[in-house]
C-alpha positions as semicolon CSV with decimal commas, in nm:
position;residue;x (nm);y (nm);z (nm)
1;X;8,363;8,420;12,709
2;X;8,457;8,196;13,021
3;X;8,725;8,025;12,797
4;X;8,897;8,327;12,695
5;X;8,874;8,418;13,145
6;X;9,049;8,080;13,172
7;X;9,276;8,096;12,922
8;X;9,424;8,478;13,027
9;X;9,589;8,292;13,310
10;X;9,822;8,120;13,073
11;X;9,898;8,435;12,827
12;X;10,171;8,635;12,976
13;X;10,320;9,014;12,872
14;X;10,211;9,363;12,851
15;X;10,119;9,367;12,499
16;X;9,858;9,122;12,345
17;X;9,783;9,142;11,966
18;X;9,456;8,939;11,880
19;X;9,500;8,859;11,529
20;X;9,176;8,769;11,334
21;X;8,987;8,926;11,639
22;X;8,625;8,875;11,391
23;X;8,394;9,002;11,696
24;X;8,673;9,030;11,987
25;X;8,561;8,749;12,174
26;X;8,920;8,640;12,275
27;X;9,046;9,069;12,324
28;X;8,786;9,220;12,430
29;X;8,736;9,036;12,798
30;X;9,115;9,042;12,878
31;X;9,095;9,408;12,779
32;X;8,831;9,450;13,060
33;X;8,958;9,205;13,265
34;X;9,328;9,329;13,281
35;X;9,345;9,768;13,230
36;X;9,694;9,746;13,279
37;X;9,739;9,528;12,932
38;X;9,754;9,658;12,566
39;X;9,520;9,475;12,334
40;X;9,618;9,525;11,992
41;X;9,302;9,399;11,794
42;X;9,373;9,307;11,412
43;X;9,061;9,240;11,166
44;X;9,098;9,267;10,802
45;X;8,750;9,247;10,707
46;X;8,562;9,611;10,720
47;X;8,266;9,517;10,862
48;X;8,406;9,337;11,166
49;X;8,678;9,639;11,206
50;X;8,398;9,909;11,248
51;X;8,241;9,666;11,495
52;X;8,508;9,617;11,674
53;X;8,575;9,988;11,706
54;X;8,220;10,061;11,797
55;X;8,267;9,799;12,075
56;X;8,593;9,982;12,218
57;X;8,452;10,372;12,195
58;X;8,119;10,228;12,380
59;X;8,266;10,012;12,646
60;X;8,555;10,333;12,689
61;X;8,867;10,065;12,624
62;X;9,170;10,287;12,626
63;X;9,371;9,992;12,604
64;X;9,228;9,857;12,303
């Protein structure tokens, strides 16, 4: 997770889209990180989807 810390310093704009997020290591911490960002968070597989929606209701990401 301290990569993805390091590396939000050198993404730039208001709207992120995390393609292949599997288990949202990469969306997920800038979504904490930065409120004021939209994380758009894009898994095709079901299983990892439900996850990854379990992990936004629980952690109350409105920007997710």
């Amino acid at each position: 997770m301290s990569e993805t810390l390091w590396l939000n310093q050198y993404i730039s704009g208001h709207i992120i889209i995390d393609a292949g997020s599997g288990n949202g290591i990469l969306g997920i911490p800038i979504a904490v990180l930065d409120k004021n960002r939209e994380i758009i968070l894009v898994e095709p597989q079901r299983k990892k989807a439900l996850f990854l929606r379990e992990v936004k209701k629980k952690m109350e990401l409105s920007n997710v």
